[in-house]
TILUM-756823 format. One line per field, with one value per atom (N, C-alpha, C): atom name; residue number from 1; x, y, z. Coordinates in nm, 2 decimals, always signed. Example, Ala and Ser with C-alpha at 12.3 -4.5 7.8 and 13.67 -1.06 7.14 Angstrom:
% residues 2
atom N, CA, C, N, CA, C
n 1, 1, 1, 2, 2, 2
x +1.32, +1.23, +1.32, +1.28, +1.37, +1.29
y -0.57, -0.45, -0.33, -0.22, -0.11, +0.00
z +0.78, +0.78, +0.78, +0.71, +0.71, +0.79
% end
This chain:
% residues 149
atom N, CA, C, N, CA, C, N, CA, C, N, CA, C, N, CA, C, N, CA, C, N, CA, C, N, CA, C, N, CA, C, N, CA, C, N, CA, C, N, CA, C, N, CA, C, N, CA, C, N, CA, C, N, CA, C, N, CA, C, N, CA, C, N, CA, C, N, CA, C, N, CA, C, N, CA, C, N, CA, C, N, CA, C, N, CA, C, N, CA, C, N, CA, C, N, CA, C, N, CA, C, N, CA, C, N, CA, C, N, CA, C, N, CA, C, N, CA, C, N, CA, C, N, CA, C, N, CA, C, N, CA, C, N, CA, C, N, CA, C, N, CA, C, N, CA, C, N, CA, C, N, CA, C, N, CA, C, N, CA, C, N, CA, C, N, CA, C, N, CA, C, N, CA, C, N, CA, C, N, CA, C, N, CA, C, N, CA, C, N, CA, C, N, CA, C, N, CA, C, N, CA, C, N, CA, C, N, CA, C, N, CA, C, N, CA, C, N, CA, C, N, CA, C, N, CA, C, N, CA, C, N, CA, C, N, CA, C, N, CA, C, N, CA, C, N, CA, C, N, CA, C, N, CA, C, N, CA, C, N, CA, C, N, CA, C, N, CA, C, N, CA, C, N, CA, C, N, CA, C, N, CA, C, N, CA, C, N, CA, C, N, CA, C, N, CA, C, N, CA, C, N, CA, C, N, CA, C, N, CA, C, N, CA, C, N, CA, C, N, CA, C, N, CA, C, N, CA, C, N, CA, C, N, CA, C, N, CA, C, N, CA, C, N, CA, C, N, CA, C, N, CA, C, N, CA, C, N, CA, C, N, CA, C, N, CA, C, N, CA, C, N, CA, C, N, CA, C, N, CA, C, N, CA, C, N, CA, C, N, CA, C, N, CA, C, N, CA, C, N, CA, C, N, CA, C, N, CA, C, N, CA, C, N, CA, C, N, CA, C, N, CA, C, N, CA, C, N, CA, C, N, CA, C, N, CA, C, N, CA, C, N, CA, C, N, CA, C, N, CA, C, N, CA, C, N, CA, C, N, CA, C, N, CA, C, N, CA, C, N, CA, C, N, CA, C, N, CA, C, N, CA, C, N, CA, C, N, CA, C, N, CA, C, N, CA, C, N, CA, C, N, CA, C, N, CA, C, N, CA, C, N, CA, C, N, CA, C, N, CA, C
n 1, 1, 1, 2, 2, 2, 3, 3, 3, 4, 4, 4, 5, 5, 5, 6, 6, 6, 7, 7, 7, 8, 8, 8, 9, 9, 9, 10, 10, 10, 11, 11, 11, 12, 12, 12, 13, 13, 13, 14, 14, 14, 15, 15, 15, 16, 16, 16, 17, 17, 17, 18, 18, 18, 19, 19, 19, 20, 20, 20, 21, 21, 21, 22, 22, 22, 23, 23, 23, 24, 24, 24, 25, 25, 25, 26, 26, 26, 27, 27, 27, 28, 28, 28, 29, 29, 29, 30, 30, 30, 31, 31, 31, 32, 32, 32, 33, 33, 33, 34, 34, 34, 35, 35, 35, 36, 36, 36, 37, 37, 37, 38, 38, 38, 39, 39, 39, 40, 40, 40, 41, 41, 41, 42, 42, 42, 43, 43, 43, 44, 44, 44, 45, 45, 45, 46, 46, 46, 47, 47, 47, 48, 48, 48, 49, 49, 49, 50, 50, 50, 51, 51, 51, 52, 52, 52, 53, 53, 53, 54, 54, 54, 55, 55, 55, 56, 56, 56, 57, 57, 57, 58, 58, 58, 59, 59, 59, 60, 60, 60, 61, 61, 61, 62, 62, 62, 63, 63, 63, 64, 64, 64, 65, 65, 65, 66, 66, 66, 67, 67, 67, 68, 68, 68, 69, 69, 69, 70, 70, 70, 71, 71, 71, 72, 72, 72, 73, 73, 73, 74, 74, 74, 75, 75, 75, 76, 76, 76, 77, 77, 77, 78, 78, 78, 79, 79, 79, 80, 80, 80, 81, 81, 81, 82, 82, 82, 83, 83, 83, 84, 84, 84, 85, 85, 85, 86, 86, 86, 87, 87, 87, 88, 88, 88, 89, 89, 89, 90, 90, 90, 91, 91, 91, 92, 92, 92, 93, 93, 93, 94, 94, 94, 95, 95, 95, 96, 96, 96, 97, 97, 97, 98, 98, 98, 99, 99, 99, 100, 100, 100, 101, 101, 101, 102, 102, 102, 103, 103, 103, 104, 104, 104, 105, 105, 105, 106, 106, 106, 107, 107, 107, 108, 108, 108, 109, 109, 109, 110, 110, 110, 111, 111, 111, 112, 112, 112, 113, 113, 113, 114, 114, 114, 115, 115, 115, 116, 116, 116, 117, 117, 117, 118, 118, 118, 119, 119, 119, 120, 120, 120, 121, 121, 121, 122, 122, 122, 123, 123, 123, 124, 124, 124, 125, 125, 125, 126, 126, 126, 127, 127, 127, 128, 128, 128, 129, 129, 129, 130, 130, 130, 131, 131, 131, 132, 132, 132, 133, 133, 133, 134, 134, 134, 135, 135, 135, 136, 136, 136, 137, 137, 137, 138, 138, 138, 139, 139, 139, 140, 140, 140, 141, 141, 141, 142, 142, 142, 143, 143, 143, 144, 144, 144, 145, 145, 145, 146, 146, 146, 147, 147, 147, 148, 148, 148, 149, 149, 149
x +18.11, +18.19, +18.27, +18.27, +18.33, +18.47, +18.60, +18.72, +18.76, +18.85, +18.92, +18.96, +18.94, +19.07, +19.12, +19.28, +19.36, +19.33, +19.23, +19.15, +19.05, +19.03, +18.93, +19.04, +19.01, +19.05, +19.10, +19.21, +19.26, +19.16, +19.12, +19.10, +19.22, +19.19, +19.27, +19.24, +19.35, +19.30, +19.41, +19.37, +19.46, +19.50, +19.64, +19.69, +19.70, +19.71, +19.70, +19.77, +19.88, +19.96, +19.90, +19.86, +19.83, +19.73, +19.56, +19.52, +19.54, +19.59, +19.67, +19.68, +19.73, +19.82, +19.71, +19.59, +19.48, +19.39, +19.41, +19.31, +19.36, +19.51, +19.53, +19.65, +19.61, +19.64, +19.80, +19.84, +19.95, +20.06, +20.02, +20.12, +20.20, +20.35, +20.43, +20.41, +20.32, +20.29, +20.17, +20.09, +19.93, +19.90, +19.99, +19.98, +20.00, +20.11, +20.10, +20.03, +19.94, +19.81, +19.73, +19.65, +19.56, +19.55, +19.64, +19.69, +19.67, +19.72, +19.65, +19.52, +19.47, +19.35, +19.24, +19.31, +19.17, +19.20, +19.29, +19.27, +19.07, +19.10, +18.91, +18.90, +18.79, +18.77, +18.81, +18.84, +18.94, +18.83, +18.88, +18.81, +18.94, +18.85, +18.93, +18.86, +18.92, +18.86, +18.91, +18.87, +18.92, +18.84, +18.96, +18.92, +18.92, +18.84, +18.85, +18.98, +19.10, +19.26, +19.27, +19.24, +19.30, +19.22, +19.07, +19.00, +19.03, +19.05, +19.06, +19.27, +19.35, +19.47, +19.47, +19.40, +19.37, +19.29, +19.18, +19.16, +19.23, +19.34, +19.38, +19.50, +19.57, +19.69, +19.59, +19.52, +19.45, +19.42, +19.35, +19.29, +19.39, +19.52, +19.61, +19.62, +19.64, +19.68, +19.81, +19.90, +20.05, +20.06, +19.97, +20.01, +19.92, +19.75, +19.69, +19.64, +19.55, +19.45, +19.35, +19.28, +19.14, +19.11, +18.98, +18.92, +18.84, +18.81, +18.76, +18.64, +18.55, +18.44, +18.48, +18.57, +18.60, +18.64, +18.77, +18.81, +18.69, +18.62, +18.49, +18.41, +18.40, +18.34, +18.44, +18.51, +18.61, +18.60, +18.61, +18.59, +18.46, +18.35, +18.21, +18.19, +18.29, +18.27, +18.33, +18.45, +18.49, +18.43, +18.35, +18.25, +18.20, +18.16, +18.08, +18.14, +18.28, +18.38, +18.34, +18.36, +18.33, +18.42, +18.38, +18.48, +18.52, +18.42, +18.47, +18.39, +18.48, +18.41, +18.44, +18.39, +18.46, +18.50, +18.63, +18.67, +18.62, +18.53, +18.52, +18.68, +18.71, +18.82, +18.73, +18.71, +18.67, +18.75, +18.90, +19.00, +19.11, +19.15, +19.29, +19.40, +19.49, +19.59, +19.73, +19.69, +19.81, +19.77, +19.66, +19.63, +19.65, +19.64, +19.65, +19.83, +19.85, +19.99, +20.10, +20.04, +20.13, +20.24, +20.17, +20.26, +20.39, +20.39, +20.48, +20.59, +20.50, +20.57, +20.73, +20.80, +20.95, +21.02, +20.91, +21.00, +20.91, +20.84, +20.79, +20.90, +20.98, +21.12, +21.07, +20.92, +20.97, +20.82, +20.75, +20.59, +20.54, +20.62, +20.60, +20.51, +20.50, +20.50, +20.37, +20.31, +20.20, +20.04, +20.06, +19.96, +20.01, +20.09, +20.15, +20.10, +20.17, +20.15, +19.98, +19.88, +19.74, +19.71, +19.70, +19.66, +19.73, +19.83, +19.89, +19.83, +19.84, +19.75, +19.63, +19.50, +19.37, +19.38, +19.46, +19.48, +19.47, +19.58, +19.63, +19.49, +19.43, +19.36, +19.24, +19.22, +19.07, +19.10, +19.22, +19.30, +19.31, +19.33, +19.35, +19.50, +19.50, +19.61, +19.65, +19.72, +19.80, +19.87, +19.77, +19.81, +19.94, +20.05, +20.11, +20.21, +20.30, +20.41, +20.52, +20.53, +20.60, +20.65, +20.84, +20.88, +20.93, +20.94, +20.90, +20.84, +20.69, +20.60, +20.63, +20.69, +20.75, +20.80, +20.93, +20.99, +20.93, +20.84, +20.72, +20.67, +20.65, +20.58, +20.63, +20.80, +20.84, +20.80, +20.87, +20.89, +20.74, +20.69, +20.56, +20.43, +20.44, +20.32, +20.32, +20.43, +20.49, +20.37, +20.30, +20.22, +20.10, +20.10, +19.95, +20.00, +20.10, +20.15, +20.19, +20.10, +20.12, +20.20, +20.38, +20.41, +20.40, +20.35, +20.32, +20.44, +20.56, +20.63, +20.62
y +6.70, +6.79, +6.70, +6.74, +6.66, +6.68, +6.63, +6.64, +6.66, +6.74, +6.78, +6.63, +6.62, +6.50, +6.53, +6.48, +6.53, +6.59, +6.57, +6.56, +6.70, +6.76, +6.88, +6.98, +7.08, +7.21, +7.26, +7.37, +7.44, +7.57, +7.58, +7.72, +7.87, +7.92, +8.04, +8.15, +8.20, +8.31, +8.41, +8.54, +8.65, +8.76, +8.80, +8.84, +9.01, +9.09, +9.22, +9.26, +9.20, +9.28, +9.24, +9.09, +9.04, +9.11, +9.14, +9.25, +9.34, +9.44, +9.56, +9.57, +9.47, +9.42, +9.41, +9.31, +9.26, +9.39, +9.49, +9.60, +9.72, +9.71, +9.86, +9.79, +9.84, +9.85, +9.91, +10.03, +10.06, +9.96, +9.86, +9.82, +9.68, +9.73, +9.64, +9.48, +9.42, +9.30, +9.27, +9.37, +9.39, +9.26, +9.26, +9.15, +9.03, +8.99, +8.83, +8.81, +8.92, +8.84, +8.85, +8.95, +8.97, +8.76, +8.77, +8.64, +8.50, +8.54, +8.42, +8.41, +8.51, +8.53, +8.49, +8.51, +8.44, +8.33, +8.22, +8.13, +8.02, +7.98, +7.95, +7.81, +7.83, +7.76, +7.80, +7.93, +7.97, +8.01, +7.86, +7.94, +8.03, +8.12, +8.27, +8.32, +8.39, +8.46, +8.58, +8.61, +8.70, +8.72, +8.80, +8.76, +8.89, +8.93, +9.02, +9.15, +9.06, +9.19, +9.19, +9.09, +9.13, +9.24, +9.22, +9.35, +9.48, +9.50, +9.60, +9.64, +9.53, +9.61, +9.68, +9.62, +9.69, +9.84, +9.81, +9.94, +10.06, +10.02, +10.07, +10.14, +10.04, +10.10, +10.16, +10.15, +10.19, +10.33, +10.36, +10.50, +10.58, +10.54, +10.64, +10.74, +10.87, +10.97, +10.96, +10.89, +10.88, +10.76, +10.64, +10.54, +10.51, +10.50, +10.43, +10.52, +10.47, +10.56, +10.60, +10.53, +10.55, +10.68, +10.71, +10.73, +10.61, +10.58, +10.55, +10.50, +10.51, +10.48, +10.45, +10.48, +10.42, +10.28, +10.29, +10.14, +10.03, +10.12, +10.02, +9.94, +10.05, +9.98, +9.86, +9.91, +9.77, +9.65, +9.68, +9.53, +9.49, +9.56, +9.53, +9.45, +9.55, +9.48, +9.32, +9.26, +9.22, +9.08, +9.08, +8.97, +8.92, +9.00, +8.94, +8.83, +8.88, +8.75, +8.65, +8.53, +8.40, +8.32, +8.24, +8.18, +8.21, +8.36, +8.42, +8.32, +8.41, +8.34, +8.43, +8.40, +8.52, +8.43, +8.42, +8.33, +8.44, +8.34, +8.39, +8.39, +8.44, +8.42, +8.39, +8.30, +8.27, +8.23, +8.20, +8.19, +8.29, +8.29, +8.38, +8.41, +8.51, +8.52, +8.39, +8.39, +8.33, +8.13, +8.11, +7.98, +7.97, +8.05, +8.03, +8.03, +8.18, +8.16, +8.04, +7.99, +7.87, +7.79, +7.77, +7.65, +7.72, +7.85, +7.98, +8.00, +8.03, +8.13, +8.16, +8.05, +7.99, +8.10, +8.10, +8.16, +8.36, +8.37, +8.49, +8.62, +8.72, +8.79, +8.92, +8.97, +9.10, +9.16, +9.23, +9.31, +9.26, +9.30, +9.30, +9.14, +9.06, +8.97, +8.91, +9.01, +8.97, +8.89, +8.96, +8.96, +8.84, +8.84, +8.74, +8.57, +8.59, +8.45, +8.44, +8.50, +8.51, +8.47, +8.53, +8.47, +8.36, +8.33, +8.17, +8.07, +8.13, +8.05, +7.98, +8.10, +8.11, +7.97, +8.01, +7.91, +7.79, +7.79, +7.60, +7.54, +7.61, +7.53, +7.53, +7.61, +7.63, +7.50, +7.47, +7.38, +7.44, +7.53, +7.63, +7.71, +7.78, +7.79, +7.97, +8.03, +8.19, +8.22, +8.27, +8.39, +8.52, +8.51, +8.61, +8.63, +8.74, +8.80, +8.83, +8.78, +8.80, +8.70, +8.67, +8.52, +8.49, +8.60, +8.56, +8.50, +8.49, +8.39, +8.27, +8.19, +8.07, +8.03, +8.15, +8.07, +8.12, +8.17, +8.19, +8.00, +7.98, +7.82, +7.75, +7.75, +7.60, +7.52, +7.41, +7.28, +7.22, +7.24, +7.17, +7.24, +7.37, +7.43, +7.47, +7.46, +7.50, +7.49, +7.41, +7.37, +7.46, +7.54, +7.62, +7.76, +7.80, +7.93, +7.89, +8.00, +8.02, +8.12, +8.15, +8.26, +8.30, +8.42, +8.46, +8.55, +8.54, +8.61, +8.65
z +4.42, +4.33, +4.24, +4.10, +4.02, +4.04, +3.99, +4.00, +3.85, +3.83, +3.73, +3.67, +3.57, +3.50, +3.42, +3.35, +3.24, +3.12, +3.09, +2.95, +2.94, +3.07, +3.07, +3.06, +2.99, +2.92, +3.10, +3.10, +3.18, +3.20, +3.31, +3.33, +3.38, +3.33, +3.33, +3.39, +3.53, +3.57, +3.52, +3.53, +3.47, +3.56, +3.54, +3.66, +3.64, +3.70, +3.64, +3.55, +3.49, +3.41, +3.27, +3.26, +3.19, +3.13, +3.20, +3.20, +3.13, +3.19, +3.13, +2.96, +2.96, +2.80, +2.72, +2.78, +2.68, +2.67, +2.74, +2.73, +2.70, +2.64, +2.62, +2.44, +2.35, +2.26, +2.19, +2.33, +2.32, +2.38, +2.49, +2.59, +2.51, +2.52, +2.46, +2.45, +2.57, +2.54, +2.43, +2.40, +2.35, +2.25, +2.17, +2.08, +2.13, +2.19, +2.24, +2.35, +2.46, +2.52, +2.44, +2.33, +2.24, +2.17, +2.12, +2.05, +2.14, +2.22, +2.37, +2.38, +2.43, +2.46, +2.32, +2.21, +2.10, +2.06, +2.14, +2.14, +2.16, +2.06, +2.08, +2.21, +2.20, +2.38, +2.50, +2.51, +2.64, +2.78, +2.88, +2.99, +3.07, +3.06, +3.14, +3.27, +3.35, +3.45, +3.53, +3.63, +3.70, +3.81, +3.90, +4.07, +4.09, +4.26, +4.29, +4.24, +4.32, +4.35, +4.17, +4.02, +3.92, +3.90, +3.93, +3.91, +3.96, +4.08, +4.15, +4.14, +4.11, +4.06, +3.92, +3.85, +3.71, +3.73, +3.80, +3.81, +3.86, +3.95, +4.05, +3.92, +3.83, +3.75, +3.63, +3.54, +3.49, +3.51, +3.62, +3.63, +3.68, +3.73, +3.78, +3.67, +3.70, +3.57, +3.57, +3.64, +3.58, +3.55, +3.56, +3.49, +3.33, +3.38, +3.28, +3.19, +3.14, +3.05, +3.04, +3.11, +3.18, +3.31, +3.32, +3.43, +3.48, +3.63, +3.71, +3.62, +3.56, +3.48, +3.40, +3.34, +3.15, +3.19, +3.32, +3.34, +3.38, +3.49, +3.51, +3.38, +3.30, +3.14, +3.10, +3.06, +3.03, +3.10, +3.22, +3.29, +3.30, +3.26, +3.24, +3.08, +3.03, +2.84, +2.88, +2.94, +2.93, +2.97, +3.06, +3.15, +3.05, +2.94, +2.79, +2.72, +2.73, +2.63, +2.65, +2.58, +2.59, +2.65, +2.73, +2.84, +2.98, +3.01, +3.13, +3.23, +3.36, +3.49, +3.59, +3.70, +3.79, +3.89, +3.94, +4.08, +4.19, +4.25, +4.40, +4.48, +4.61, +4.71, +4.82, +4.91, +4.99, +5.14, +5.06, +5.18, +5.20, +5.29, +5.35, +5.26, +5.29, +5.24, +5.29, +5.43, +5.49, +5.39, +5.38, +5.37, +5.24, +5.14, +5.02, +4.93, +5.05, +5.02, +5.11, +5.17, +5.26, +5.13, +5.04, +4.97, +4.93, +4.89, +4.88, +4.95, +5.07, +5.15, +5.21, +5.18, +5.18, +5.05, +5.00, +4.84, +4.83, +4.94, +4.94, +4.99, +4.96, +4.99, +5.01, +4.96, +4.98, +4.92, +4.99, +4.96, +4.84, +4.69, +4.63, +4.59, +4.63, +4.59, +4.65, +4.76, +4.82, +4.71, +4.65, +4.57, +4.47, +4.42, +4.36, +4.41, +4.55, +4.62, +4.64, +4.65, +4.65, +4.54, +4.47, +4.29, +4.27, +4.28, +4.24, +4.30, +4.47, +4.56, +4.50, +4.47, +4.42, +4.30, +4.21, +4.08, +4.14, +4.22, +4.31, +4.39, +4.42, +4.53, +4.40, +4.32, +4.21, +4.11, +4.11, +4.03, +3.85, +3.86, +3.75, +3.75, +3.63, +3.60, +3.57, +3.65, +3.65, +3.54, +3.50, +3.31, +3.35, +3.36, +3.38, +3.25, +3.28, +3.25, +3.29, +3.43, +3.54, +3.58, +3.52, +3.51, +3.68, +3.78, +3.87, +3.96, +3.92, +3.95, +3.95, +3.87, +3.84, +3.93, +4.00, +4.08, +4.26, +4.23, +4.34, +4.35, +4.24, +4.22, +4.29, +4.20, +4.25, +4.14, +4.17, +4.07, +4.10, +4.24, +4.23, +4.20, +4.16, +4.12, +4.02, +3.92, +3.80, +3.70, +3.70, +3.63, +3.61, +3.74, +3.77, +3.74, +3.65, +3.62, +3.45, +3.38, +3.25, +3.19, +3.17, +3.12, +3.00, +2.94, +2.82, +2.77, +2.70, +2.66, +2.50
% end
């Protein structure tokens, strides 16, 4: 397996809210992930939980806009973009969130420490909105968390 070196482009995973933003026209962030995201060369991806939280906030009838099918379309259009990938998860929650878990406080955050996790070990980097995350990181993971404000 090759190893990453300084010089290779960052891969990017995307976290649900981030998501949200890049697929709904209305959502207050819409324009600065839109604007990220057409950055040219971008490797992007998405993992199981961003898929399945997106769908999950999406098709609610008190949250998203979608039905169950419309959302599914979107994340089918979306595989098309240029740059995508899909991260497999092949390891645990406890193993992924280990480097965390000192700074993990409260449910909310489960998913959080998972996806950050996924980034760290993929050696890639967490597309969020949630300046929380950051200090999910820590000074030593700081690097593998992208905030988009």
């Amino acid at each position: 397996m090759l190893k990453r070196t300084r010089l290779s482009k960052p891969r990017y995973l995307l976290d649900v809210n981030v998501l949200i933003a890049l697929t709904d026209p209305d959502h207050v962030h819409h324009r600065t992930v839109a604007k990220w995201f057409d950055s040219p060369g971008l490797d992007w991806g998405l993992c199981a939980f961003s898929e399945a939280g997106f769908l999950r906030f999406s098709s609610n009838p008190n949250a998203g806009a979608y039905s169950v099918e419309e959302a599914t379309k979107v994340l089918a259009d979306l595989v098309n973009y240029p740059g995508y990938r899909f991260w497999p998860i092949s390891t645990g929650w406890a193993t992924l969130a280990a480097p965390f878990l000192q700074r993990v406080f409260g449910h909310q955050q489960i998913t959080d420490a998972y996806l950050l996790g996924l980034a760290v070990k993929e050696g890639g980097v967490l597309v969020t909105m949630d300046k929380g995350i950051k200090y999910l990181a820590g000074a030593q993971y700081s690097k593998n968390v992208l905030l988009l404000e």
